[in-house]
Each structure stands twice: as C-alpha cells, then as structure tokens.
GURO-75288 format. One line per 8 residues: number of its first residue (from 0); for each residue y, x, z of N, C-alpha, C. Coordinates in Angstrom, 2 decimals, always signed. Atoms other than C-alpha are relative to their C-alpha. Layout:
<sites>
NUM = Y:X:Z:Y:X:Z:Y:X:Z ~ ...
</sites>
This chain:
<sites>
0 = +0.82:-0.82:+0.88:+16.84:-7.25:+11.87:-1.49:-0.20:+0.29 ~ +1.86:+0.73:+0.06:+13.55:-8.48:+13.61:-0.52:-0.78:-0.81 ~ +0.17:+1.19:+0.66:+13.55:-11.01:+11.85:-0.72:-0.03:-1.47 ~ +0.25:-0.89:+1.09:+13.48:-8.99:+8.81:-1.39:+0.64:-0.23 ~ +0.99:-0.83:-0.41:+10.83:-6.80:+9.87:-1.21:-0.71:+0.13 ~ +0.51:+0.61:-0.36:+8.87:-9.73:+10.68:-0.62:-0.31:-1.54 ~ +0.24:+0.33:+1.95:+9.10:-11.02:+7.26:-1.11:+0.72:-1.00 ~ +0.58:-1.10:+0.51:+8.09:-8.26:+6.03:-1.40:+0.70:+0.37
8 = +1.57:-0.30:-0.28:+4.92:-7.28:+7.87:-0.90:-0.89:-0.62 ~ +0.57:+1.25:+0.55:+3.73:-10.67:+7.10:-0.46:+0.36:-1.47 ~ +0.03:-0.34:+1.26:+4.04:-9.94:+3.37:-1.22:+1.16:-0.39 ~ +0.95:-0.77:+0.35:+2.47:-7.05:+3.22:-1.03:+0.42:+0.87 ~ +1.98:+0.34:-1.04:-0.78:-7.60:+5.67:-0.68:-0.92:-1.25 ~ +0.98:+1.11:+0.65:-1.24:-10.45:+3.20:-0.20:+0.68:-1.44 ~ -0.03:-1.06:+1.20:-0.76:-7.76:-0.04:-1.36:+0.96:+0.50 ~ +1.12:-0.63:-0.44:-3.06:-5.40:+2.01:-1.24:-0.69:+0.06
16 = +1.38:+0.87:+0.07:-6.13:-8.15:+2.38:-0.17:+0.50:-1.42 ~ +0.37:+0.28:+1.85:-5.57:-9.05:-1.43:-0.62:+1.08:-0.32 ~ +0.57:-1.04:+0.83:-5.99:-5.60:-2.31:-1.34:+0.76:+0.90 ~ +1.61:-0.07:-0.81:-9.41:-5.14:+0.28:-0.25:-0.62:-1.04 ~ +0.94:+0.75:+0.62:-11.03:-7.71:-1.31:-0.16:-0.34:-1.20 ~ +0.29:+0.12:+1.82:-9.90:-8.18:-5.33:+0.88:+1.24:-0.74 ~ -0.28:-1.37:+1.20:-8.23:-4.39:-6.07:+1.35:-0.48:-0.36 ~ -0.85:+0.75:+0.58:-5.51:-6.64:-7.18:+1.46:-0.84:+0.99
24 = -0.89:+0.42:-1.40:-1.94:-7.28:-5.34:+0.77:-1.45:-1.02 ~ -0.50:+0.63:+1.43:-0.50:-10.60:-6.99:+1.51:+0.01:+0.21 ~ -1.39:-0.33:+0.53:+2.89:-10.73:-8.74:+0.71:-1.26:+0.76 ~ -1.14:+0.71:-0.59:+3.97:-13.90:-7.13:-0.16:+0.36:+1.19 ~ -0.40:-0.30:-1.31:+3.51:-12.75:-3.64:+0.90:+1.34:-0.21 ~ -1.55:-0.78:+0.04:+6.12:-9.67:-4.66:+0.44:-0.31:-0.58 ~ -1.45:+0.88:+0.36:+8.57:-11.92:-6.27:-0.09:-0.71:+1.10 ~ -0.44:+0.51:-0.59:+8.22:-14.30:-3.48:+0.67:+0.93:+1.19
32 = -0.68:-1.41:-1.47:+8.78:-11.19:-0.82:+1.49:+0.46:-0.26 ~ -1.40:-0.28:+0.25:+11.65:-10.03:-3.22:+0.83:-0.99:+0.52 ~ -0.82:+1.64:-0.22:+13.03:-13.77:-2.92:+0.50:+0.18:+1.28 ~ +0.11:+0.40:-1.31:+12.40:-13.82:+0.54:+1.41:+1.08:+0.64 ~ -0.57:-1.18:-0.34:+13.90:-10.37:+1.36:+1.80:-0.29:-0.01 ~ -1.71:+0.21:+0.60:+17.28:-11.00:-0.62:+0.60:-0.98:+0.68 ~ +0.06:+1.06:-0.45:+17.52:-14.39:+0.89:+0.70:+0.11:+1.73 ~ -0.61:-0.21:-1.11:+17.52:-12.76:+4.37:+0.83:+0.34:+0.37
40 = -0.82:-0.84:-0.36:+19.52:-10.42:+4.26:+1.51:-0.47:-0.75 ~ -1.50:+0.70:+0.12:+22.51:-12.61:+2.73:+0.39:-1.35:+0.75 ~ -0.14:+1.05:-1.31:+21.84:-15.45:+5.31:+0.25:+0.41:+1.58 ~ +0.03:-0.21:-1.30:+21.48:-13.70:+8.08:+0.73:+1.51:+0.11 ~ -0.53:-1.15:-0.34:+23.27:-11.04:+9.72:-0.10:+1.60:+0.20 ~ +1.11:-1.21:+0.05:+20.98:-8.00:+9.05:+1.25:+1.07:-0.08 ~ -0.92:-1.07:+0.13:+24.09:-5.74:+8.83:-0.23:+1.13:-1.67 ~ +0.52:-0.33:+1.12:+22.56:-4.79:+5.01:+0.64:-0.50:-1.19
48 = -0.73:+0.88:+0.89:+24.77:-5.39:+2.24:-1.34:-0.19:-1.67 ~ +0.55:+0.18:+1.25:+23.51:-6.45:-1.41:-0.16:+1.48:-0.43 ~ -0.01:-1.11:+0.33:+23.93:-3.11:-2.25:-0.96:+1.52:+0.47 ~ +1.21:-0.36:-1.22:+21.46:-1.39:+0.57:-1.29:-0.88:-0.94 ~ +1.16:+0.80:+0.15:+18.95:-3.92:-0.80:-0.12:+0.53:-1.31 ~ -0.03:-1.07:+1.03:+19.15:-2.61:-3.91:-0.53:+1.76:-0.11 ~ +0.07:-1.17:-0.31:+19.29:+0.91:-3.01:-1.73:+0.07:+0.31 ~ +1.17:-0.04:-0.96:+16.03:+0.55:-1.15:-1.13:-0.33:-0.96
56 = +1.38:+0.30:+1.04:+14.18:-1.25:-3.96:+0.12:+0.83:-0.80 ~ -0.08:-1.06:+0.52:+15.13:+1.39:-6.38:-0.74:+1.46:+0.82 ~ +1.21:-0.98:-1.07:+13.59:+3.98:-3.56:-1.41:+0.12:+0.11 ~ +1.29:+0.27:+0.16:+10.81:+2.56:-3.31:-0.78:+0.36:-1.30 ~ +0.29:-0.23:+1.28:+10.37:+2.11:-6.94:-0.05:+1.38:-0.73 ~ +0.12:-1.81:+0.69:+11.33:+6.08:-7.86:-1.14:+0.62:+1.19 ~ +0.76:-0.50:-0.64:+9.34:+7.03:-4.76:-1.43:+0.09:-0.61 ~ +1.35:+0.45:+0.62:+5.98:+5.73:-6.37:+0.02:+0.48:-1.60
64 = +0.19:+0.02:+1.41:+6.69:+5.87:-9.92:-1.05:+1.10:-0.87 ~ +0.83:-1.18:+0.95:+5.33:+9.46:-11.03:-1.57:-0.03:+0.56 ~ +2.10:+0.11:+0.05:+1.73:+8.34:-9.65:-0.26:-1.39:-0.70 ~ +0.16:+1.08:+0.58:+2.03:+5.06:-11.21:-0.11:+0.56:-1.89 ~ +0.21:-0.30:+1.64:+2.80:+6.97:-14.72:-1.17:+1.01:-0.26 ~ +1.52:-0.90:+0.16:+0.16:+9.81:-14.33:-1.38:-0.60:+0.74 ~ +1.38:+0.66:-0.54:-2.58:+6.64:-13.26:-0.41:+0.34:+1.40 ~ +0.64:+0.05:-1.28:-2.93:+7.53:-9.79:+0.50:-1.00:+0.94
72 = -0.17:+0.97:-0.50:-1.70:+4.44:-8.34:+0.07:-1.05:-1.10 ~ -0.01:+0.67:+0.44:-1.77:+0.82:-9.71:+1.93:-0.49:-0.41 ~ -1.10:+0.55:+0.24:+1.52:-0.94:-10.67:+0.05:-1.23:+1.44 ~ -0.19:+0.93:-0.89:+1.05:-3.64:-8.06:+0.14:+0.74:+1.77 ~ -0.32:-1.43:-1.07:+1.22:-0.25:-5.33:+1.51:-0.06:-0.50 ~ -1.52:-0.43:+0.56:+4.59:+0.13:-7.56:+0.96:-0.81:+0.63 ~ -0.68:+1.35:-0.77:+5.63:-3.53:-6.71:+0.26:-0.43:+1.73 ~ -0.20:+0.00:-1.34:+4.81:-3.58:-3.42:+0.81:+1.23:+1.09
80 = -0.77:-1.09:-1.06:+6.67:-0.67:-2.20:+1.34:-0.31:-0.46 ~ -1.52:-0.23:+0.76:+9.75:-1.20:-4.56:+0.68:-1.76:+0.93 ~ -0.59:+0.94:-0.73:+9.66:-4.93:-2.37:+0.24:+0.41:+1.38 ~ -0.05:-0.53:-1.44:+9.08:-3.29:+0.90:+1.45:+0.33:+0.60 ~ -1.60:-0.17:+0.23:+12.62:-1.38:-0.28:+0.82:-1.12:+0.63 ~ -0.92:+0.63:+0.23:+14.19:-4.44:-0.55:+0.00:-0.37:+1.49 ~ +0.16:+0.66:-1.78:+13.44:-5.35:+3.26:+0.50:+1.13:+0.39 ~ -0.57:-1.47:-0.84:+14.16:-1.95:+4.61:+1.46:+0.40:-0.41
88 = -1.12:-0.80:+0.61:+16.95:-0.57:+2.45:-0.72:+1.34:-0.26 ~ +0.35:-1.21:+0.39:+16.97:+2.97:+1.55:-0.27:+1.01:+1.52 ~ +0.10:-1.18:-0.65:+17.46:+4.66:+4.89:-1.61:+0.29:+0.96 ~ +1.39:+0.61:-0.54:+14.19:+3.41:+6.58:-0.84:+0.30:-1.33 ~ +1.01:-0.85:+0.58:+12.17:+4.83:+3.63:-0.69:+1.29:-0.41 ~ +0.78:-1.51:+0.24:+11.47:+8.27:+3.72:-0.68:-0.44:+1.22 ~ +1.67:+0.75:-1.76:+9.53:+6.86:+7.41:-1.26:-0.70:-0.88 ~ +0.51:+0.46:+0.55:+8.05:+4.76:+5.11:-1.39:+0.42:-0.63
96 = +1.07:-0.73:+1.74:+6.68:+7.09:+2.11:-0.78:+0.89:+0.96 ~ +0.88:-0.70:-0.92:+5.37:+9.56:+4.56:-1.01:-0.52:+0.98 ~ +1.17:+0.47:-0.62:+3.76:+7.34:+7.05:-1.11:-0.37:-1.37 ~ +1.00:-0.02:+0.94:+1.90:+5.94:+3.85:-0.92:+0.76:-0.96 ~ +0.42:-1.40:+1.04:+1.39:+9.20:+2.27:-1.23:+0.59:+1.10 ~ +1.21:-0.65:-1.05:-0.66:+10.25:+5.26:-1.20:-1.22:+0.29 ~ +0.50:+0.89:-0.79:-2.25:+7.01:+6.35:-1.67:-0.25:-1.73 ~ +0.53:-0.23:+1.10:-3.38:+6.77:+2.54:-0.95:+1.29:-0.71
104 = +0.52:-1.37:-0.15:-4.68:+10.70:+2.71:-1.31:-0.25:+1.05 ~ +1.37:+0.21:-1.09:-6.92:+9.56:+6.06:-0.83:-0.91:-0.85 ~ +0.32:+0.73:+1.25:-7.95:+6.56:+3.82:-0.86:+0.89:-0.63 ~ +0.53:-0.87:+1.11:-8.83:+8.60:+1.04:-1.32:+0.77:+0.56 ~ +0.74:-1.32:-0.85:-10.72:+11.40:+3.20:-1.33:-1.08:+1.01 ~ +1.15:+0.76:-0.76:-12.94:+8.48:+5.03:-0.81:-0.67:-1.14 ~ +0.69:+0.54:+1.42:-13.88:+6.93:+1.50:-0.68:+0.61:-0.75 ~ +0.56:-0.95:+0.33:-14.84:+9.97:+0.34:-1.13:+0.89:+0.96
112 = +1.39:-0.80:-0.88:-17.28:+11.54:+2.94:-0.86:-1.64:+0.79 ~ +1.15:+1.24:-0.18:-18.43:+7.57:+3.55:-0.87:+0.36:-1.86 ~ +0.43:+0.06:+1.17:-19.18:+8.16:-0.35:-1.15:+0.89:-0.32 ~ +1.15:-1.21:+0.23:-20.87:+11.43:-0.31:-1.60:-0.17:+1.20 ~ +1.01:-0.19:-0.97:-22.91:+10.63:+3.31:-1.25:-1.27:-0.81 ~ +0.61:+0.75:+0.22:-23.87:+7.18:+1.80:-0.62:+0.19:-1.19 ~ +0.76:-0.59:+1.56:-24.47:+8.64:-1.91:-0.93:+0.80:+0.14 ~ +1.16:-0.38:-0.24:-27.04:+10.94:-0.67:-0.99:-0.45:+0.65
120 = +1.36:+0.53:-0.44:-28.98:+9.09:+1.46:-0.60:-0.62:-0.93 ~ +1.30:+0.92:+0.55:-29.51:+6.38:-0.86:-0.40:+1.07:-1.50 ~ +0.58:-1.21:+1.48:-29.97:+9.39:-3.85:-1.41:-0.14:+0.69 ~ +1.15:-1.23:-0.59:-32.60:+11.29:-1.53:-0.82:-1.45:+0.40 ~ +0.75:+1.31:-0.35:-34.17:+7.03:-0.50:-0.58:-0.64:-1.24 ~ +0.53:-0.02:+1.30:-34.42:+6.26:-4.36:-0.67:+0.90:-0.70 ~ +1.42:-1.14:+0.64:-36.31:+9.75:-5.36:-0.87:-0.23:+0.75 ~ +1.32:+0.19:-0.71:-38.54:+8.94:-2.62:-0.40:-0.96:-1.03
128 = +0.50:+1.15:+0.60:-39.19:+5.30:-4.24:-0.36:+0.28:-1.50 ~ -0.01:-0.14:+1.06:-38.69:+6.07:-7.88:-0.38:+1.24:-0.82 ~ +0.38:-1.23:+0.31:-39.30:+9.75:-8.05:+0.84:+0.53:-1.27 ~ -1.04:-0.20:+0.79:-36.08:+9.47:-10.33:+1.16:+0.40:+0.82 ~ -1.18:-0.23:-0.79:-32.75:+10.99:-9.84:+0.80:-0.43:-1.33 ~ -1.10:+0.70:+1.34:-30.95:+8.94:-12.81:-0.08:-0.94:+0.16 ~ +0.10:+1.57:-0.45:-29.65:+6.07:-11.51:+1.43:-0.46:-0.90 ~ -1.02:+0.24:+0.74:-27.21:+3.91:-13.29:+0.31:-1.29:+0.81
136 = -0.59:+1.05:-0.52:-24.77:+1.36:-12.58:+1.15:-0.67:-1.11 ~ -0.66:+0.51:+1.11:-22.77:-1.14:-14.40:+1.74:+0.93:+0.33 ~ -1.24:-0.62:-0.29:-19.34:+0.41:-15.52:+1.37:-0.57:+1.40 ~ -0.13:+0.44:-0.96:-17.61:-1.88:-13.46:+0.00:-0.12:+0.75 ~ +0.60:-0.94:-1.80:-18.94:-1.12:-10.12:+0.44:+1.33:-0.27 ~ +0.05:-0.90:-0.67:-18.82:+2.22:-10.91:+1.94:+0.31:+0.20 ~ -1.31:-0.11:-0.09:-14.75:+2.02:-11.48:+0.32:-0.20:+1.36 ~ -0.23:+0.52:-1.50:-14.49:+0.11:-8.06:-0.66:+1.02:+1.02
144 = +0.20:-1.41:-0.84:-16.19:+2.82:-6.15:+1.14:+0.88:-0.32 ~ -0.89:-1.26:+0.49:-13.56:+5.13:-7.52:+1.59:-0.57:+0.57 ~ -1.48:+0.12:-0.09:-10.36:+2.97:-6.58:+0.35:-0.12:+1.74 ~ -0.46:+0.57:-1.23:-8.57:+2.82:-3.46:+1.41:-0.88:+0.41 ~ -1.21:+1.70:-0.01:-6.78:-0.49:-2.06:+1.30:+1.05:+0.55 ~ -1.32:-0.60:-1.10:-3.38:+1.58:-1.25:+0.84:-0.79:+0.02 ~ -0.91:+0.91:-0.72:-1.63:-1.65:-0.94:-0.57:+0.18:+1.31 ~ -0.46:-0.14:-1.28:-3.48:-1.10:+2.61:+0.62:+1.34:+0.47
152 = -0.96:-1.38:-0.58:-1.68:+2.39:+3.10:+1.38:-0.31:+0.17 ~ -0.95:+0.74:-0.54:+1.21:+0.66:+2.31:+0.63:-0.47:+1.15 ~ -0.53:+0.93:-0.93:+1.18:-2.02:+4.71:-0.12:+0.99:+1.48 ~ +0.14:-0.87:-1.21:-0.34:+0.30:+7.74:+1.31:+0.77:-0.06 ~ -1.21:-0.89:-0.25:+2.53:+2.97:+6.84:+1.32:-1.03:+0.43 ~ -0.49:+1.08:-0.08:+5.04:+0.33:+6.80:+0.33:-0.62:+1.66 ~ -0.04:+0.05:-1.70:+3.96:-0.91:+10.33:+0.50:+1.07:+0.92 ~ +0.11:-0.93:-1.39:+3.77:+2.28:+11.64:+1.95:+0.45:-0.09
160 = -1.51:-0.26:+0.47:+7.29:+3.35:+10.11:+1.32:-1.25:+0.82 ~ -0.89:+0.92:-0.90:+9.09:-0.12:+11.35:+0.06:-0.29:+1.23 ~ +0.49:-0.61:-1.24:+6.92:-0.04:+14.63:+1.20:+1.15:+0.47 ~ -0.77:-1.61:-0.61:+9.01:+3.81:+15.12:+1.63:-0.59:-0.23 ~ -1.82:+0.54:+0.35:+12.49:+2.15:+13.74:+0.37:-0.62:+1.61 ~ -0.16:+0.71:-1.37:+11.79:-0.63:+16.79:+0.54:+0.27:+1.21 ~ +0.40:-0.73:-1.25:+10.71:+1.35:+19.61:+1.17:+1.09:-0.14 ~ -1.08:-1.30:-0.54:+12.86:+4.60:+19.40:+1.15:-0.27:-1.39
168 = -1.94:+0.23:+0.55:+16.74:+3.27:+18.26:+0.29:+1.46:-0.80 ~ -0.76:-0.92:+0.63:+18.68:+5.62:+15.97:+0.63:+0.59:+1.09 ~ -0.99:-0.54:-1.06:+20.75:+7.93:+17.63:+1.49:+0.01:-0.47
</sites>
C-alpha cells in the first residue's frame, strides 16, 4: 500500500504547484492519476478491490460536490479529490476531507489577514502619493486575489491524512 500512497503524493504535490502558480489543475494529470491509481491497485496487491476504488472516487466526488455546485470550489478541486478517492478508497477519506477542510480554513485565514494587512498599507502608501483612495485594477487580477489554490489543501490534507494512516496502524 506504500506504494500506493507514494503514487499518490506525487500526483497531487504536482496538482498542488499547478494550482500555486496557474489557478488551474489540468485534466490530464487527473485522468493520468485515475489511470495510474486503477492500474495499481489491480497489479499489485493493495488488498483494495475494484469496488473500494470506486467507492472512494464516488466519496470524494459527493464529498466536494455541494461547493463545487454553489461556486465555492473549482471543478478541478472536484477532480482532484474524486482521484485522490480512487487511491485511498472510501475508508481513508473522512481523514482526508477533514484534514483538508482545516488545512484549507488556515489557508484561507492567512490569505485573508495577508490581504487586509497588505491592502491597507499599500491603501494608506497610495493616499499618501496620490491623495486618492480609488484605485482600480484590471478585472482579472482582481478575480485572482479572490481565489484560493485548494488543490494545495488538498494535497497538504492528503499528506497529513496518509502520513496518520502510516504512522499509527488501524486497530
């Protein structure tokens, strides 16, 4: 099952960059993860039937869904958790959704008081200069200030969740 696990970090560290740097998780790296995933777990001895793998991507997939339909997550957040599934199974995801639910909450909560400390200085640094407080920005920018990459909440939860699977065995 290391093996698995392995796989799988890999995947989504390289989903987490993507979505740092272009907002954007791409579709063939979660089809190749699905690929990959399915692949393992009928070659190798993961103790996970077809049916577990399943289970798990469906989990994933209902786990996410109602922020994906009321816009608070992207679809490629949708994809990447509903592949994550497919590596884990179902029982290894409630560790999952919660580590990411929090990790994604700290996230959130550092983006937001970097937003407000850094939005007032340079406010209160531009009325000095300009003696204006109407500043504008292209729409574009201002969307990207507003989004957050939670493919990395994902991947961090993920770690921390398979990390805890590792280290402290089922009972």
């Amino acid at each position: 099952m290391q093996t698995v696990y392995i796989f799988l970090l890999g995947f989504v560290l390289v989903a987490a960059v993507s979505d740092l740097w272009r907002y954007r998780i791409p579709n063939a790296l979660l089809v190749q993860g699905l690929l990959c995933a399915i692949t393992l777990h009928l070659f190798l001895d993961t103790g996970m039937s077809w049916q577990q793998v399943l289970w798990g991507m469906l989990t994933g997939l209902l786990v996410l869904l109602p922020f994906y339909l009321f816009r608070a997550m992207g679809a490629g957040d949708l994809k990447l958790m509903t592949m994550v599934g497919a590596f884990t199974g179902p029982m290894l995801m409630p560790d999952i959704v919660i580590s990411t639910f929090i990790v994604g909450g700290v996230i959130a909560a550092v983006m937001l008081t970097g937003r407000l400390i850094v939005g007032s200085a340079l406010a209160q640094r531009l009325d000095e200069r300009l003696g204006t407080a109407i500043y504008t920005l292209e729409p574009q920018k201002k969307e990207r200030l507003r989004k957050l990459p939670y493919g990395v909440a994902i991947a961090l939860g993920t770690l921390i969740a398979v990390n805890h699977a590792l280290v402290v065995p089922a009972l």
